[in-house]
N, C-alpha and C positions, 0 to 999 in steps of 0.2 A: 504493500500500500504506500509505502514511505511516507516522507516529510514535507510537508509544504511549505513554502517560505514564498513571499510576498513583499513587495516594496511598492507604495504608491507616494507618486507628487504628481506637482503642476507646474506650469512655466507660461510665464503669460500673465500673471496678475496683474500686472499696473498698467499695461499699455490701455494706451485708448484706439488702438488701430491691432489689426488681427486676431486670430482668435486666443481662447483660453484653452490650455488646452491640458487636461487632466492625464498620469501614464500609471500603466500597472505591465510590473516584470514581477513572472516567477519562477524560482526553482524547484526542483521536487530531486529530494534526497533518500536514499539508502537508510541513512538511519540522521536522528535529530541531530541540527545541526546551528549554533549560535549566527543573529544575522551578519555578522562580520567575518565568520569562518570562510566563505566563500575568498575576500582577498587574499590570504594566504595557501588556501587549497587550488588554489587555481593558477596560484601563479608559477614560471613568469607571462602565461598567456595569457592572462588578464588579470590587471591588480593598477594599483595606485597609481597615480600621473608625475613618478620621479624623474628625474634627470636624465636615469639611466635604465628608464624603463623600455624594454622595445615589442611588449604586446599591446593588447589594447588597454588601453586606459578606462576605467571604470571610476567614476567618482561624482560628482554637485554640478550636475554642468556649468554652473557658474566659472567652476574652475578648466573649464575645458575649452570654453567659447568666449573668445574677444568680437564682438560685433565688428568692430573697426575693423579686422580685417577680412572677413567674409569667409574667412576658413572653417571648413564643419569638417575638414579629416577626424579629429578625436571624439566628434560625437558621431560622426557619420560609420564609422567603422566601427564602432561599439554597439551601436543599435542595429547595423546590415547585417552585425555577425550573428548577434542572439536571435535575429527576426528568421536569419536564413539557416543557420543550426533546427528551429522552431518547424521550420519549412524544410527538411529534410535535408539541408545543403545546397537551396535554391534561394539566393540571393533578391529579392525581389527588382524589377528592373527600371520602373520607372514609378516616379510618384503615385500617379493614382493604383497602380498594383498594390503600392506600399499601403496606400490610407484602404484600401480594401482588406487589407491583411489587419493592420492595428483594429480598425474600428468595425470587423465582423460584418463585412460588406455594408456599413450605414454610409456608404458617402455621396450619399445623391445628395446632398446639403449644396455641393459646390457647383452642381448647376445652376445653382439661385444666384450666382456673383459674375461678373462678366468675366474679371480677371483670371478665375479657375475655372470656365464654361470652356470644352476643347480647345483647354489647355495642357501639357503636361512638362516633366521635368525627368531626363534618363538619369538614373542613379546607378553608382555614386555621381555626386556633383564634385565634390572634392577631392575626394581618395582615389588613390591608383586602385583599379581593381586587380592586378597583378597582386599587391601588396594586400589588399583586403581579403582576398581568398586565401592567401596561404595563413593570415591571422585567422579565418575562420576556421581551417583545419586544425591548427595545432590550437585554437578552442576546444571544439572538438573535442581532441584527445586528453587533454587537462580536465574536461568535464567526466568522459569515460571512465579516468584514471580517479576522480575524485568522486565516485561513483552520485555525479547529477547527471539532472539534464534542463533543457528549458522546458519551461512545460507552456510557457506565452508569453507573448510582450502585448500590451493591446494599448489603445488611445481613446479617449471622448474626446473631440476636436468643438466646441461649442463657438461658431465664426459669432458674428456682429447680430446677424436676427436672431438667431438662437440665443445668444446669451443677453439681449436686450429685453427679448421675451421671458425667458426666466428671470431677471432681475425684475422685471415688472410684478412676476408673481411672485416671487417670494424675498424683495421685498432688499436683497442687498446682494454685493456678489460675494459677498462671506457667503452667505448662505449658497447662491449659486456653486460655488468652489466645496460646499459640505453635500453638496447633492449630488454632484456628480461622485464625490470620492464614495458616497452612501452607495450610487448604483454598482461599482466597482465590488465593496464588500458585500452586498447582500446577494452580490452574483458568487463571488470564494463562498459562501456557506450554502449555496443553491447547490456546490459540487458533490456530490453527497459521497464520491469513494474518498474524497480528502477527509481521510477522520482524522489526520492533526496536524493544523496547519497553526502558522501568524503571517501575520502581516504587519508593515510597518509603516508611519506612516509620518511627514512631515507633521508638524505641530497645524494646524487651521488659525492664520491669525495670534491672536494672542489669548486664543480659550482654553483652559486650564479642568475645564468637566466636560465632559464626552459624554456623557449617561445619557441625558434628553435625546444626543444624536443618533444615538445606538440604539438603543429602545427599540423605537418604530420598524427597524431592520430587521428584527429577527423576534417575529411575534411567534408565540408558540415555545421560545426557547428560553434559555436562564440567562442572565447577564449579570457578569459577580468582578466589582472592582478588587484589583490587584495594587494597583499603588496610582495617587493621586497627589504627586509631587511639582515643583516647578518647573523640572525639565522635563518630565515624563509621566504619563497617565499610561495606564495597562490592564485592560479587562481582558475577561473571560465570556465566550461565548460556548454553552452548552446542549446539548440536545436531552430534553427531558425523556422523561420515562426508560432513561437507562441506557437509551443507544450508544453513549459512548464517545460521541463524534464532539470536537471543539474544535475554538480557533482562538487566538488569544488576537488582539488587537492591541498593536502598541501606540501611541504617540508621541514622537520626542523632540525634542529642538535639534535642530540639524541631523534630521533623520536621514539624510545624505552622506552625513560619515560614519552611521553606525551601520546600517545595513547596505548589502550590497545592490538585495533587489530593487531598495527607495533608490541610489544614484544610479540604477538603470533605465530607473523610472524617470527620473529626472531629464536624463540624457533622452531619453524615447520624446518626453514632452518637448523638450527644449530641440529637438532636432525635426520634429513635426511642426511646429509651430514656425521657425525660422525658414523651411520649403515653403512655408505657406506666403508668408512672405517677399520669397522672392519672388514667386508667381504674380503676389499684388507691386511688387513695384517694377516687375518686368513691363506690366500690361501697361501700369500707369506713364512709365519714361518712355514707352513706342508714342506715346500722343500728348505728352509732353517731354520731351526732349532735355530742357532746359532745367530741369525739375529734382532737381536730390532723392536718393532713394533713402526712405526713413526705417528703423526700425520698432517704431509704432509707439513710442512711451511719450509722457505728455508732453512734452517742451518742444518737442522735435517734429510732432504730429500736428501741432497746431501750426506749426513753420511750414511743413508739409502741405496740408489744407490749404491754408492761403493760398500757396504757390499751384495747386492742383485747383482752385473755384471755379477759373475761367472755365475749363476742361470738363469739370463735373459738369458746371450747369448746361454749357452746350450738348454734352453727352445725353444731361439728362440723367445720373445716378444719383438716387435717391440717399438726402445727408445719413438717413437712420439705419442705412445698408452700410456703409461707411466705418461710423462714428460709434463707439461704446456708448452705454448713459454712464457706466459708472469707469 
């Protein structure tokens, strides 16, 4: 039956231009395994972003991706290789393959946007594919050897209507950012041969009780806190009448350097979200020219805007297609 293990984050909070975009990676192990055991079991074919590291890097994609210079080799080849290990050794080849694979074929969303309407992007964008299959292989065998495997990377990609429409209903994008992580977990406890798994999961904001959030996810079952500290809150999710089955849920502050599947997670979010991207400021600079491509957070989007008005309004794309509320 093994071990489940689980990592989820987001990437995308603050901008007001592209989506938000929620990630879950997990492994399934031989026998239980602590969520940080994976960077040393696996290395040196995937482990930490040293000096002298030459697999893949696995870590916060914060620390992986400088916007400025447009390089996605360290998240591109970390997410190609788990996605395509996932996918039996098959690489996915172009963008929309890819969001077909994370998001469990939901990606007709991006017909609604002009900029990703038959559009698409061959992947990798950045990395040598020479160089990214031979780091897929000797994954691979690190993972064989340290008796895992992946068992899925998946994504909620939530663009401008969709998450305008949920912030409309419920009311903030904290909550939007808890709803999508909620659909995530109460689908790990929907899997019913996973009798014991966690998941791990960045901290939501700066909320320090989980219980209210939890609750409603898993009716029928028991939910028993573990510890409700500063830096980490940890329940228990149980299956009444004896069956045996749980999952423990952690939350922690900088749940990217504790577990390996939340900065896989991270990197999945942070590398789907940034393709999306560039798809919208591909489309935008073909018919404006003159125009900076932005990476969507406020300062720089509102710069962006201005400089893209004229364009919109002759086009004709609607500001609330565009634009976050929050």
């Amino acid at each position: 039956m093994g071990y489940w293990l689980s990592g989820l984050d987001e990437a995308g909070y603050g901008p007001l231009l592209g989506p938000l975009v929620v990630g879950l990676a997990t492994l399934v192990s031989e026998r239980t395994i602590l969520p940080e055991a994976p960077w040393s079991e696996l290395a040196p074919a995937a482990g930490p972003p040293t000096r002298d590291h030459r697999g893949i890097a696995v870590a916060d994609s914060k620390k992986l991706h400088r916007p400025s210079t447009g390089d996605l080799t360290p998240l591109e080849e970390g997410v190609l290789a788990f996605v395509g290990l996932e996918r039996g050794g098959r690489i996915p080849a172009t963008f929309t393959e890819l969001i077909g694979h994370l998001t469990a074929g939901r990606g007709a969303y991006l017909g609604e946007y002009p900029w990703y309407r038959e559009a698409d992007l061959t992947l990798p964008v950045s990395a040598s594919p020479l160089a990214l299959a031979g780091k897929m292989r000797r994954l691979g065998r690190a993972l064989e050897r340290a008796g895992m495997r992946i068992a899925e990377v998946r994504a909620i990609p939530l663009e401008v209507l969709e998450f305008n429409g949920r912030v409309a209903a419920r009311g903030s994008k904290g909550a939007v950012n808890a709803w999508a992580m909620g659909r995530f977990l109460r689908w790990l406890w929907r899997q019913e041969e996973r009798r014991e798994a966690a998941a791990v999961s960045d901290r939501l904001g700066g909320r320090e009780r989980y219980g209210p959030l939890l609750a409603p996810l898993f009716p029928g079952s028991r939910l028993q806190i573990l510890e409700q500290v500063h830096e980490r809150q940890t329940y228990r999710i149980e299956e009444r009448g004896g069956g045996g089955r749980r999952l423990e849920i952690r939350f922690q502050k900088e749940g990217e350097e504790a577990c390996f599947p939340t900065a896989l997670a991270s990197m999945t979010a942070k590398y789907l979200r940034e393709l999306h991207m560039r798809l919208f400021n591909r489309w935008w600079l073909e018919r404006a020219p003159e125009v900076r491509a932005t990476a969507g957070y406020p300062q720089d989007a509102r710069r962006f805007l201005g400089e893209i008005e004229a364009v919109r309004r002759r086009l004709e794309v609607p500001i609330d297609m565009l634009v976050r509320s929050r």
